[in-house]
C-alpha positions, 0 to 999 in steps of 0.5 A: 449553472444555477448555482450561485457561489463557489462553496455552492458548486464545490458542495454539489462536485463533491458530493456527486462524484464522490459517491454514496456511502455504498460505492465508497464501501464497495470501491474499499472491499474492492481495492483491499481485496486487490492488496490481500491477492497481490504477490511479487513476481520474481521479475520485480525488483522491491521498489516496483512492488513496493510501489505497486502496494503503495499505489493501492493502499493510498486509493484505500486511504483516499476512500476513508478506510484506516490502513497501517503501515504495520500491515503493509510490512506483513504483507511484504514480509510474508509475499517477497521470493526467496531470493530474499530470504538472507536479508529477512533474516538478517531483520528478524534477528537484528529487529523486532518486527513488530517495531520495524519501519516500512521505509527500513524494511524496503531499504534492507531489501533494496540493499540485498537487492543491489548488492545482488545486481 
């Protein structure tokens, strides 16, 4: 209440609740450690585990920390079931993965998907 400006009370909000340089550093370990022990379960469609990953990784980059969307087509290359097996194939002959999209990759995914459904 002893505050006079608005600049002032923004100032003092934000770096009260955003927290030392510590916690954001914990909160970081803490949300990529989360990303790095996810999987996909096999009652998951793609866009509920995309989503899931996305969720993650924006509160990462929310805390500061650089996080590519390359690393987030690794993990989903190498944590979806087999029951995707066909497609990423189908991508890794016909793309190069180190070039490949996020937003591709979870496409040619969900398009295995409904076909299968």
């Amino acid at each position: 209440m002893s505050l006079k400006s608005a600049k002032d009370v923004w100032d003092y909000l934000k770096k009260e609740y955003a927290g030392d340089e510590r916690i954001r550093g914990m909160q970081s370990l803490n949300q990529i450690r989360e990303f790095e022990l996810h999987r996909m379960k096999d009652s998951e469609t793609i866009k509920e585990y995309s989503d899931k990953l996305l969720g993650i990784v924006n509160k990462v980059r929310l805390l500061g920390i650089n996080f590519s969307d390359c690393r987030i087509v690794e993990k989903i290359l190498v944590t979806v079931p087999k029951r995707y097996e066909a497609s990423l194939t189908t991508i890794k002959n016909t793309k190069d993965l180190s070039k490949i999209t996020l937003v591709e990759l979870i496409n040619a995914l969900h398009a295995q998907e409904q076909r299968r459904l």
